[in-house]
C-alpha positions as CSV (number, residue, x, y, z in Angstrom):
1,X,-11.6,4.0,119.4
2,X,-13.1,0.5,119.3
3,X,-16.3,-0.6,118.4
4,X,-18.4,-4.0,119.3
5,X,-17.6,-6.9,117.2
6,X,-19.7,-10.1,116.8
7,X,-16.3,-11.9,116.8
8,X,-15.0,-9.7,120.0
9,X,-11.4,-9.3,118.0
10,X,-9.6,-10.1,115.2
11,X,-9.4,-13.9,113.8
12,X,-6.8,-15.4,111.6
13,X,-7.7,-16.2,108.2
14,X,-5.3,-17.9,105.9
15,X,-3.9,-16.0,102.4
16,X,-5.8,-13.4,101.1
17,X,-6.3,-15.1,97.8
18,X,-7.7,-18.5,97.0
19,X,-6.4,-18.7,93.6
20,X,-4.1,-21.2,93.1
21,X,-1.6,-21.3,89.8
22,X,-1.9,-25.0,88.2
23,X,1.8,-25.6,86.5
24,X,1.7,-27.1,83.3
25,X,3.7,-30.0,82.1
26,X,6.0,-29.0,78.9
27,X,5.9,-31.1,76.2
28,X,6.4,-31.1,72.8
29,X,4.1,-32.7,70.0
30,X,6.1,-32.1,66.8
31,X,9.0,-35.1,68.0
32,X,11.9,-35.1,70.4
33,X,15.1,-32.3,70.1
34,X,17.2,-35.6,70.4
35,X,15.8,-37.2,67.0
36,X,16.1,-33.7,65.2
37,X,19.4,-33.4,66.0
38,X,19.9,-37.0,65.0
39,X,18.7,-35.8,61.4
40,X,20.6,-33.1,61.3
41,X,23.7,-35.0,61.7
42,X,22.5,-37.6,58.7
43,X,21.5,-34.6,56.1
44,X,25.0,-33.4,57.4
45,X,26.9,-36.8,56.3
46,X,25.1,-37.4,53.4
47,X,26.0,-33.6,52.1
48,X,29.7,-33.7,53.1
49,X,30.2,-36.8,51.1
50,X,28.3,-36.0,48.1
51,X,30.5,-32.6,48.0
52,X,34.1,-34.8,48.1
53,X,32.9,-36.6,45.2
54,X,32.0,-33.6,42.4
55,X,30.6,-36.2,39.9
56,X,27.7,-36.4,41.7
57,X,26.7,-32.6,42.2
58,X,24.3,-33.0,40.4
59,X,22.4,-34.6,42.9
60,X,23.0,-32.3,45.8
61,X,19.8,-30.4,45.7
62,X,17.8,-33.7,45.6
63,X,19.2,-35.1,48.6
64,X,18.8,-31.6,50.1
65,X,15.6,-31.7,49.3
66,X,15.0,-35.5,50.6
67,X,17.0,-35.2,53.9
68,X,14.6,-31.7,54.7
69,X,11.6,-33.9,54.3
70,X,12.8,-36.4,56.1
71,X,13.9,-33.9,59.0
72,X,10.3,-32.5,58.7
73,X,8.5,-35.6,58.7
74,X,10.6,-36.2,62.1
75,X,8.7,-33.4,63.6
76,X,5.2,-34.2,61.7
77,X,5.3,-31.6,59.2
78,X,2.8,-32.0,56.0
79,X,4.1,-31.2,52.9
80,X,1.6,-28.7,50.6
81,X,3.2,-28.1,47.5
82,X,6.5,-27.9,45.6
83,X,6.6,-25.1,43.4
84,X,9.4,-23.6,41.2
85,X,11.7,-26.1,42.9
86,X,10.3,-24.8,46.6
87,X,8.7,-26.9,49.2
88,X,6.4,-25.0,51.0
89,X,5.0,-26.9,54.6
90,X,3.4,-26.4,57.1
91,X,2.9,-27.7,60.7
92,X,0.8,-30.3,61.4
93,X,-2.1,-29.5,64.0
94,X,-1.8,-30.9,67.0
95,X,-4.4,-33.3,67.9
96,X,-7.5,-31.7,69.5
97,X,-6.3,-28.0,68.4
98,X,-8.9,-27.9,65.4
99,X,-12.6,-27.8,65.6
100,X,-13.6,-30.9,63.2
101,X,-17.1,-31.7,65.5
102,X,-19.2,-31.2,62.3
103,X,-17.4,-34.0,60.3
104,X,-17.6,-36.5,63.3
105,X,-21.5,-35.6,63.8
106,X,-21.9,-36.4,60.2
107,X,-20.2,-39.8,60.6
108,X,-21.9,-40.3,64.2
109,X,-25.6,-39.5,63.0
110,X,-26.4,-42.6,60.9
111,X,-25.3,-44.9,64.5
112,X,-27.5,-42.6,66.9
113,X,-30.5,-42.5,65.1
114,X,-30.6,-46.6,64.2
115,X,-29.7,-46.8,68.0
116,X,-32.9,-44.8,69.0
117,X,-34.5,-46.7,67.3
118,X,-33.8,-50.1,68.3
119,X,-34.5,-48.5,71.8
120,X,-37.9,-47.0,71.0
121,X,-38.7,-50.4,69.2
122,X,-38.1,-52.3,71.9
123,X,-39.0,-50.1,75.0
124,X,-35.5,-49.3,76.2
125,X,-35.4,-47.1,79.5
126,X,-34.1,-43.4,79.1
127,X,-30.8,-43.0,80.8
128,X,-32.7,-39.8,82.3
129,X,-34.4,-42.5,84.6
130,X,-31.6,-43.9,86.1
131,X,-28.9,-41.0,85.2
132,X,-27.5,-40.8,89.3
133,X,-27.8,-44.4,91.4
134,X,-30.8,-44.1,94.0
135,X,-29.2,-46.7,96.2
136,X,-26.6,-43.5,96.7
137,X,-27.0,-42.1,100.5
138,X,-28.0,-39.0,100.6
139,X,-26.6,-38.2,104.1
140,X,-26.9,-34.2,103.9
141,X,-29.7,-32.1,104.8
142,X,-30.1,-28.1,104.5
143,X,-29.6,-26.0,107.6
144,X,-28.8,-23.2,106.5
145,X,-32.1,-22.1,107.2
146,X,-32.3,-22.6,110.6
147,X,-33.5,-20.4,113.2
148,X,-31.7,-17.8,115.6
149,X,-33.1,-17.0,119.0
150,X,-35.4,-13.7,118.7
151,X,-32.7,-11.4,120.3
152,X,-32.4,-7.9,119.7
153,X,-29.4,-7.1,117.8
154,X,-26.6,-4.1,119.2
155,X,-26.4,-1.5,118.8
156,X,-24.8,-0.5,115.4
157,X,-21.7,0.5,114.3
158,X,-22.3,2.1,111.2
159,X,-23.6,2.3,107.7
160,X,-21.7,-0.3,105.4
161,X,-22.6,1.2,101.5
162,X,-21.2,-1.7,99.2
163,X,-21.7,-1.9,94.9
164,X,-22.3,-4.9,93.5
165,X,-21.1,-5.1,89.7
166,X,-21.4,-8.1,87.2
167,X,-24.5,-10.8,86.3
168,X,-26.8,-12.3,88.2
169,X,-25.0,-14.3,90.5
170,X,-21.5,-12.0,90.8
171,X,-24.4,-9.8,91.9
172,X,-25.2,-12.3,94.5
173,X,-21.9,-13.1,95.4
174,X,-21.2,-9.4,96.1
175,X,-25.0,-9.7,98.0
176,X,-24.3,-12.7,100.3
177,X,-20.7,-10.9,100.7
178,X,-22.1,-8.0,102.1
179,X,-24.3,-9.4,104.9
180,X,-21.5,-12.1,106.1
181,X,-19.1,-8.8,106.3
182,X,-22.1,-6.6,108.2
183,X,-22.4,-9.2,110.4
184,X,-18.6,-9.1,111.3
185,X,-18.8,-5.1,111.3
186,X,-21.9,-5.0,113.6
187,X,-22.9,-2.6,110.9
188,X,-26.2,-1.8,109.3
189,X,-26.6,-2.6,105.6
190,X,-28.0,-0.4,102.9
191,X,-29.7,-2.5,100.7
192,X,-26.7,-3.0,97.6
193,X,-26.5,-0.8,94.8
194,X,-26.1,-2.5,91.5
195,X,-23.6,-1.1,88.5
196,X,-24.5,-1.1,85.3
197,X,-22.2,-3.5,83.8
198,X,-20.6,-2.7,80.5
199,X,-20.8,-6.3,79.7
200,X,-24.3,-7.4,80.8
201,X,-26.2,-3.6,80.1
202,X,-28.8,-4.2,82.6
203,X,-30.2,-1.2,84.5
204,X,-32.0,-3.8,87.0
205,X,-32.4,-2.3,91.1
206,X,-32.4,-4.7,93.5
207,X,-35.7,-5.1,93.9
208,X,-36.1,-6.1,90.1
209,X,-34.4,-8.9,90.7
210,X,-35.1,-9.9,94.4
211,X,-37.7,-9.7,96.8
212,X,-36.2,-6.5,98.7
213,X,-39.4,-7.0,101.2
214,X,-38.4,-11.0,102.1
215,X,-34.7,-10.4,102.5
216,X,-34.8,-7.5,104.9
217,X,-37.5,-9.5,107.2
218,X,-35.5,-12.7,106.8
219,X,-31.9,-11.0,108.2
220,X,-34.2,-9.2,110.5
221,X,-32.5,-10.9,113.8
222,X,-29.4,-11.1,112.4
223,X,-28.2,-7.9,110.3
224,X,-29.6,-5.0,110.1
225,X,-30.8,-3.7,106.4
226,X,-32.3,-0.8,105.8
227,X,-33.7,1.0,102.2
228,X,-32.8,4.3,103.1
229,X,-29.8,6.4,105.2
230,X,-31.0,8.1,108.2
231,X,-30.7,12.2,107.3
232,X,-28.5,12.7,109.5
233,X,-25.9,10.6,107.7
234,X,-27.1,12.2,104.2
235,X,-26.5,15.7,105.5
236,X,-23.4,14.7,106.5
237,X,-22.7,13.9,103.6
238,X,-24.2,16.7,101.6
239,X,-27.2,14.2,100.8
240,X,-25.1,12.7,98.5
241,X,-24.1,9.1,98.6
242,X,-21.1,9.2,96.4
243,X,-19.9,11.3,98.7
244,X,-19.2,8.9,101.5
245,X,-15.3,8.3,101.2
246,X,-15.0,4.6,99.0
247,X,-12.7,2.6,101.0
248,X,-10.1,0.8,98.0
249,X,-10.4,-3.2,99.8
250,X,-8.2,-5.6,97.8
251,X,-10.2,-8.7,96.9
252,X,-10.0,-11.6,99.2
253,X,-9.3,-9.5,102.2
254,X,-9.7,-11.3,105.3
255,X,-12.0,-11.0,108.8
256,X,-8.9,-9.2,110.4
257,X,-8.3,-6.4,107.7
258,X,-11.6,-5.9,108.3
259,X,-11.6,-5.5,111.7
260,X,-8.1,-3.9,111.8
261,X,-8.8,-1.6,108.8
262,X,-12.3,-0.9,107.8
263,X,-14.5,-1.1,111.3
264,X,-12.2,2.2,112.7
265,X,-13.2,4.0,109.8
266,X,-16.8,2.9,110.3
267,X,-16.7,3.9,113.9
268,X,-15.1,7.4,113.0
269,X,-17.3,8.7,109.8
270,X,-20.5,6.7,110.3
271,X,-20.7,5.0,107.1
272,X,-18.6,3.7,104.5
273,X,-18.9,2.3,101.2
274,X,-17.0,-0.1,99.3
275,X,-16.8,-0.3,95.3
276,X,-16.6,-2.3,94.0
277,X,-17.5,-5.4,96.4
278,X,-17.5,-8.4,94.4
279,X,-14.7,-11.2,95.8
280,X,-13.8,-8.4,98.5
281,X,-13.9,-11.1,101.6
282,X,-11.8,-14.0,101.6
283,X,-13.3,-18.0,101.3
284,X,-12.1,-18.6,105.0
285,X,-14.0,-16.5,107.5
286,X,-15.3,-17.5,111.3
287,X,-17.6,-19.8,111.2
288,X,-20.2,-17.6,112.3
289,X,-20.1,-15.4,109.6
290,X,-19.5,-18.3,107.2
291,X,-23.4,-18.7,108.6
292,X,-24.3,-15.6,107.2
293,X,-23.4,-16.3,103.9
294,X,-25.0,-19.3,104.2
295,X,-28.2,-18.0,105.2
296,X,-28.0,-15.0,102.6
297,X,-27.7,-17.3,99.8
298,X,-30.1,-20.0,100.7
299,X,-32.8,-18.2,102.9
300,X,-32.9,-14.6,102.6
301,X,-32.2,-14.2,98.8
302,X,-35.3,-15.0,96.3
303,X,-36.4,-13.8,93.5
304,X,-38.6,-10.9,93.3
305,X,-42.6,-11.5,92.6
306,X,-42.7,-10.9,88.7
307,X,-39.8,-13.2,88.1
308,X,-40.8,-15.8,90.4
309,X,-44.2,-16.2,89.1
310,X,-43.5,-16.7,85.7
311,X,-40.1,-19.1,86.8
312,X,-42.7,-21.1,88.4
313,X,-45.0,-21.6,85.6
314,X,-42.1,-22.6,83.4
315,X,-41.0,-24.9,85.9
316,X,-44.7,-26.7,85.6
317,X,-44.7,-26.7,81.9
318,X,-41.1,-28.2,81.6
319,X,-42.6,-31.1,84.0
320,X,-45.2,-31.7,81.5
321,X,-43.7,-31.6,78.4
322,X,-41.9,-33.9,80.0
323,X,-44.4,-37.0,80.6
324,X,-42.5,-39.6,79.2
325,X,-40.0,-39.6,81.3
326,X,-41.8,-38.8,84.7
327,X,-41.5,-35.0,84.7
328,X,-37.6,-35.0,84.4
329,X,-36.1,-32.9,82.0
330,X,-31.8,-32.2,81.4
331,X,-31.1,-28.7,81.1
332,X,-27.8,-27.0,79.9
333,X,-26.3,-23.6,80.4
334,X,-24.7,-23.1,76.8
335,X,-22.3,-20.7,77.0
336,X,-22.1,-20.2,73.2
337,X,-23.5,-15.8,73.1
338,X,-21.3,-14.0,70.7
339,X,-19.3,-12.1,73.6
340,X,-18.3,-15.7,75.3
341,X,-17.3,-17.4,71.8
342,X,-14.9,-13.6,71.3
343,X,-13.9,-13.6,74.7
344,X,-12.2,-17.1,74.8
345,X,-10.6,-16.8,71.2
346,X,-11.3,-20.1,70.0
347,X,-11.8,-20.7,66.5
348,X,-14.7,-22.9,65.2
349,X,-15.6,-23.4,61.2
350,X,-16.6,-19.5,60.5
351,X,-13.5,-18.5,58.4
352,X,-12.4,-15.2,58.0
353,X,-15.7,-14.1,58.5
354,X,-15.6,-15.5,62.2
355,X,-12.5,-13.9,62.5
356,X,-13.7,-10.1,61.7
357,X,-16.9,-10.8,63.5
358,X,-14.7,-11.7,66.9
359,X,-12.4,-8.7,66.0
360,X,-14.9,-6.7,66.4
361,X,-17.0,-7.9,69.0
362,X,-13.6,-8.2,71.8
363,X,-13.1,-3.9,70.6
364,X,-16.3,-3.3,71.7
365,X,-16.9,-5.5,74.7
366,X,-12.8,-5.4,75.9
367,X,-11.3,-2.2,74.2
368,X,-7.6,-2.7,73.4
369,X,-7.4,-5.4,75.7
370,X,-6.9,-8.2,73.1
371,X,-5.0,-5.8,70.7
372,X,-2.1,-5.2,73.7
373,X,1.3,-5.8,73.0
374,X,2.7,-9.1,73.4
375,X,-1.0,-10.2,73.0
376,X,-0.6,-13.3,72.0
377,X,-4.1,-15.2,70.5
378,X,-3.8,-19.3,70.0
379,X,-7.2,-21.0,69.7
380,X,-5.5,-24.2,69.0
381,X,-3.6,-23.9,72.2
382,X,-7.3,-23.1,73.9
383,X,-8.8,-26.0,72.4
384,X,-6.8,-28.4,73.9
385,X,-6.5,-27.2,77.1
386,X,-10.0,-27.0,77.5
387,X,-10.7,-23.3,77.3
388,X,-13.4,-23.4,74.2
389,X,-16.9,-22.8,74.9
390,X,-18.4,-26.2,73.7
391,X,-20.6,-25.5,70.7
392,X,-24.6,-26.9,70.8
393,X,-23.7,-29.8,68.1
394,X,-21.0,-30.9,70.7
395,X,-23.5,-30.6,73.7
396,X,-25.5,-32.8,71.6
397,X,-22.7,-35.9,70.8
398,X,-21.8,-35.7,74.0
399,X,-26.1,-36.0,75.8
400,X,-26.2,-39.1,73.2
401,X,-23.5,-40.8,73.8
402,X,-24.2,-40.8,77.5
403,X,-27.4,-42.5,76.7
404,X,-30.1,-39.8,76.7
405,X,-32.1,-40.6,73.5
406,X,-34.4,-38.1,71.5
407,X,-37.1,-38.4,73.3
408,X,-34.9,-36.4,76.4
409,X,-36.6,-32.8,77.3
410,X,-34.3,-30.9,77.0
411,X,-34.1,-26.8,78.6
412,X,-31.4,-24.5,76.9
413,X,-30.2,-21.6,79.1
414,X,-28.5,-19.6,77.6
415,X,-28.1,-15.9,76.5
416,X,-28.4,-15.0,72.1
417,X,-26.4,-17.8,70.7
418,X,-24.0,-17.1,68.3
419,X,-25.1,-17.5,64.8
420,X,-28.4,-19.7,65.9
421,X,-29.8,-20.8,63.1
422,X,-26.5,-22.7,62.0
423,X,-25.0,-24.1,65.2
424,X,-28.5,-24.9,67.1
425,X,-29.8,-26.5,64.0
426,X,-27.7,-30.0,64.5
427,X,-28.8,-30.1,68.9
428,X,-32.4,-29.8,67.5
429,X,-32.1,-32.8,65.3
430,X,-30.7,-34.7,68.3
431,X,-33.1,-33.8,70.5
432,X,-36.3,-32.9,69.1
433,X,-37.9,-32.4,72.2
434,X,-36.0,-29.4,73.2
435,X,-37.1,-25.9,75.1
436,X,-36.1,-22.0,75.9
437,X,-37.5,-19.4,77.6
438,X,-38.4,-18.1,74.2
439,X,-40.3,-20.9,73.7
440,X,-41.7,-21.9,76.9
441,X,-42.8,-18.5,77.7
442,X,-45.1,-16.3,75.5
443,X,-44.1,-13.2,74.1
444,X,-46.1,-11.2,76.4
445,X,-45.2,-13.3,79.7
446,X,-41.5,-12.0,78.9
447,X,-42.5,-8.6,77.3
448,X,-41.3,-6.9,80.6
449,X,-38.2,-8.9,80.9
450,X,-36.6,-8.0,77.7
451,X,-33.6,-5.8,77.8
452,X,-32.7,-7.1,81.0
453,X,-30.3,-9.9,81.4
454,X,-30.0,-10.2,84.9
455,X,-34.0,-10.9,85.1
456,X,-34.1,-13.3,82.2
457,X,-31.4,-15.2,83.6
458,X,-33.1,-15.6,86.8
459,X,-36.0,-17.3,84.9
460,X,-33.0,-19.9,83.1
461,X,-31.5,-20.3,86.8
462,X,-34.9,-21.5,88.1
463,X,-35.5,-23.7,85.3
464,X,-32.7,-25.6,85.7
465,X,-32.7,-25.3,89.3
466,X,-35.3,-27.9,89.2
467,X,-34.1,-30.1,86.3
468,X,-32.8,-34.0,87.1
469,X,-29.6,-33.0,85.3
470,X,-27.8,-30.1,84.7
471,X,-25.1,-30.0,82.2
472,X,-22.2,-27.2,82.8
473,X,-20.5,-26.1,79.4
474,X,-18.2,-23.0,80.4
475,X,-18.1,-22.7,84.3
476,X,-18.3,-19.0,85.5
477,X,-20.8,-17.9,88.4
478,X,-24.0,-19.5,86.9
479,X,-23.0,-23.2,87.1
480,X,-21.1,-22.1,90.2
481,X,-24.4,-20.9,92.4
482,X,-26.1,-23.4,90.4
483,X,-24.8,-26.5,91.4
484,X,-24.3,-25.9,95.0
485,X,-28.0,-24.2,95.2
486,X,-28.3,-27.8,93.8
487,X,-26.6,-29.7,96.5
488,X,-28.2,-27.8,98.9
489,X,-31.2,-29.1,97.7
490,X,-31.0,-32.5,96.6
491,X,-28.9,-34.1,99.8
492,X,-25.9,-33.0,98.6
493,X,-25.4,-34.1,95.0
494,X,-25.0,-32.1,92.4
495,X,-26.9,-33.5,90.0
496,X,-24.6,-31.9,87.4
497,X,-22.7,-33.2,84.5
498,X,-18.8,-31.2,83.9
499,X,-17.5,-32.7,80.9
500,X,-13.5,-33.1,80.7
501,X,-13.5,-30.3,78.2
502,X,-9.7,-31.6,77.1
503,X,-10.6,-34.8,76.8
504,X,-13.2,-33.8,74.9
505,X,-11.2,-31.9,72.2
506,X,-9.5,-35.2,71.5
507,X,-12.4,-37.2,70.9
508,X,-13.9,-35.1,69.1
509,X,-11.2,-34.5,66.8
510,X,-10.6,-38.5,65.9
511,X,-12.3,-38.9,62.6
512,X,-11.8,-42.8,63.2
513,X,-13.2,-43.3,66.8
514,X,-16.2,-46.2,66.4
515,X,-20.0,-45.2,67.6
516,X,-19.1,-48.0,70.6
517,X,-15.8,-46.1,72.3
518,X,-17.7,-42.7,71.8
519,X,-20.3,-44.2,73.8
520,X,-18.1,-45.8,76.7
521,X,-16.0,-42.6,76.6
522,X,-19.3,-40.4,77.5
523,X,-20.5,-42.8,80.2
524,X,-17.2,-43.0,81.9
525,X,-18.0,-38.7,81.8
526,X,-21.3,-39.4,83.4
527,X,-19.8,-41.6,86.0
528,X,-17.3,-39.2,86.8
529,X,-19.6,-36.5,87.3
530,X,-21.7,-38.9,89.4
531,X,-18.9,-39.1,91.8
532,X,-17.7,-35.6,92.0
533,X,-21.3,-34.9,92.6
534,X,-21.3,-34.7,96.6
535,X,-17.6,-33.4,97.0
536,X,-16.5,-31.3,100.3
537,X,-15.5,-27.8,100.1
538,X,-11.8,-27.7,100.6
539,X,-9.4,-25.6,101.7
540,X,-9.9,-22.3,100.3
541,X,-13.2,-23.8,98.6
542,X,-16.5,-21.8,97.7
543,X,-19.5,-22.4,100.2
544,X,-21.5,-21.0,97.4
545,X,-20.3,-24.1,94.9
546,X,-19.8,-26.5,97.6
547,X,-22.3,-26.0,100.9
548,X,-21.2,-29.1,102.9
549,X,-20.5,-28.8,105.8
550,X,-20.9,-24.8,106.3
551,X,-24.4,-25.0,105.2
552,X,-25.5,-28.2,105.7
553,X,-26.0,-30.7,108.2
554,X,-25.1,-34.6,108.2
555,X,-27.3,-37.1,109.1
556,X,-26.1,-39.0,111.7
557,X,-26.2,-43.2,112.4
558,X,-27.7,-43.9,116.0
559,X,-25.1,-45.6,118.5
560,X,-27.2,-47.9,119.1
561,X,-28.8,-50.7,116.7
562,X,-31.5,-51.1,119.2
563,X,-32.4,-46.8,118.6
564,X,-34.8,-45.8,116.5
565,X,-34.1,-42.1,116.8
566,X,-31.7,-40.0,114.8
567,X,-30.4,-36.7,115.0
568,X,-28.8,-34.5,112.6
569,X,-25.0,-33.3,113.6
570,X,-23.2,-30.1,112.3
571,X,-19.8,-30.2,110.9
């Protein structure tokens, strides 16, 4: 039995997965195996000679001794203590594996604060001002949002049931998803159910997050989307929606498995459902249905009434706090909440304390998964690759050093941090002038978002949404939707600053760098960022991260000098 397809058949679509495994170069930073064994050979010679001469016995266990530390010194061992004739060592970190941020803030902090003010003294411009080059051309514009003829749709296939699980924005992903694979299906969608995440605990329906009303008008002439099954269906079904069979889709599955695999089904039973959904359709889909995602994620989905109103207002009060430097504010998404900071098993300057506090905190979040054998925990080995959440006093050294002085607004999103009072205390004294929603809100304008995480990050997203620069400290979906919502809407530039995390761990780990090469080394980070600001989605590349050129359209140069008319060309 076949069914109508918006594609008429089954398109190719490259490998199911676009996760790609980055190889890591070996090396080793305690000293080369060829100058160990070079040692080895001289402790060796020196023994074998002091043994053929018994006169001087006596000083074997002295040149044991020596020749060790001298093999261990090869391989940058300290040495901690001799005791009862024992040398006890250890291995030296290697650079960048230890959190030491807190000692180089403390040497930092006399240079920032004379170099504010020298700048306030003499009327210096805020980097904020001038943080990405206006002369830049902005040759992208949004299209996502264009419009369809008014065509009635076919006739439908079936009922496509899908469960969106996660945050905020897997949720979306799942969302977005769903229509571009209705679409495909000719198939009507029920409006997504969302799971309560063991993780995030929010019971949040669809419509407590998004305008339920907007998005089913807005996909009106292109998918169908309806609140409720017909009875029929539910009868069928013994008015029960758990009872409609839950088709097992691997992630990343392409347009053809689809079409090969799920539509049949569809045609045969009516309705199916599919949870979980979330990364169930592959990057590379038809371009048509590529639209769909497009148009889910930039036009159809906004947030519902309650959270939009109040976004808004924050919005207008971050502007004017923000005066002094025209209305533009940075804002950061600090991934520093207890569960992130257990999750990555990075080590900061808790203790054993820390250490029991994590413990505890990855059983109840992860049971048993970090307590599996072979497990093997290395925050060291985190730190340097990169992996650590970046903690708010490193946030801080880094905003400075680009240039962004303390008289930057600056917005915090972010969930509970871990152990506030201590680690926000030194990105307040950086930057005075800074905001959250619990303080740019009133208790009573969030009152009836409390308890639910999904909502209250939907206020943070909007807030930074419209901020002149966004700083990413942990990736994940929120900076992911973020930044290309971002370049959807500011001619395809980010706006965003992604810090070189391992770079990072070095620098911040050199108790001897001067105030000057910090400085250089952060705007060479801005720069960067600046440039990686209006990349192309590639191969196997996220729309949702990077929208050019699935959702947006390229301004194009007239022909002709002598025209005065341009057009605007899709990729």
């Amino acid at each position: 039995m076949h069914g109508y397809s918006r594609l008429g058949g089954a398109a190719r679509s490259p490998p199911s997965s676009p996760r790609f495994r980055h190889g890591r170069s070996k090396s080793s930073s305690w000293g080369s195996t060829k100058e160990g064994s070079s040692m080895e050979k001289l402790v060796f010679i020196l023994m074998s000679a002091v043994f053929r001469r018994r006169g001087l016995l006596l000083f074997a266990p002295l040149l044991y001794i020596s020749g060790m530390l001298l093999y261990m010194g090869s391989l940058s061992f300290d040495v901690v203590s001799i005791k009862n004739g024992v040398v006890v060592v250890h291995k030296r970190a290697p650079p960048g594996s230890v959190y030491r941020s807190p000692q180089l803030f403390q040497k930092l902090l006399p240079f920032m604060e004379a170099e504010a003010e020298a700048a306030n003294a003499n009327g210096t411009v805020n980097v904020l001002m001038k943080a990405w080059p206006r002369n830049e051309l902005r040759e992208w514009k949004p299209c996502a949002n264009r419009s369809v003829p008014e065509t009635e749709l076919p006739k439908s296939n079936g009922f496509l049931i899908i469960e969106a699980n996660g945050g905020l924005n897997q949720q979306r992903l799942s969302i977005c998803d769903a229509v571009a694979v209705a679409g495909l299906l000719n198939a009507t969608l029920f409006i997504p159910i969302f799971h309560l995440n063991s993780v995030w605990r929010d019971s949040s329906n669809f419509g407590d997050i998004f305008d339920e009303n907007f998005f089913i008008q807005s996909l009106g002439n292109r998918v169908h989307v309806v609140r409720e099954l017909p009875d029929d269906i539910l009868q069928r079904f013994d008015n029960n929606i758990s009872n409609i069979v839950n088709l097992r889709v691997k992630g990343w599955s392409s347009s053809a498995h689809y079409l090969q695999k799920v539509l049949p089904q569809l045609l045969e039973m009516g309705a199916v459902r599919i949870a979980p959904f979330s990364n169930r359709l592959a990057q590379a889909v038809p371009s048509k249905i590529q639209g769909l995602r497009c148009f889910a994620n930039f036009g159809a989905l906004r947030f519902s009434e309650p959270i939009r109103t109040l976004a808004e207002r924050m919005v207008d009060r971050m502007v004017k706090y923000s005066s002094q430097s025209g209305g533009k504010y940075v804002s950061v998404h600090l991934r520093f909440e207890e569960d992130m900071v257990a999750f990555s098993c990075c080590e900061y300057d808790g203790g054993e304390e820390e250490k029991r506090e994590m413990d505890i905190a990855r059983e109840r979040s992860w049971r048993g998964k970090f307590r599996r054998r072979h497990r093997i925990i290395k925050p060291g080995a985190n730190r340097v690759d990169g992996k650590c959440p970046l903690t708010p006093l490193e946030v801080g050294m880094m905003l400075r050093g680009m240039g962004f002085d303390n008289t930057t607004s600056v917005y915090v999103a972010a969930g509970k941090i871990y152990k506030e009072q201590k680690y926000m205390a030194p990105l307040k004294q950086m930057f005075p002038r800074l905001q959250t929603k619990n303080t740019l809100a009133t208790p009573e304008e969030l009152a009836q978002f409390m308890g639910h995480s999904s909502r209250l990050a939907a206020l943070d997203y909007t807030v930074c949404l419209h901020s002149e620069v966004f700083v990413t400290t942990q990736g994940g979906n929120f900076p992911h939707f973020l930044m290309g919502h971002r370049r959807y809407m500011n001619g395809g530039h980010a706006k965003t600053i992604k810090p070189d995390k391992r770079r990072l761990a070095l620098l911040f780990d050199n108790p001897n760098i001067r105030w000057e090469v910090f400085k250089q080394q952060m705007k060479d980070m801005l720069r960067h960022s600046d440039q990686k600001g209006t990349e192309l989605k590639k191969a196997g590349g996220s729309l949702y991260n990077f929208p050019m050129p699935d959702c947006m359209c390229k301004h194009a140069k007239p022909r002709s000098e002598n025209r005065n008319t341009t057009k605007y060309m899709k990729l």
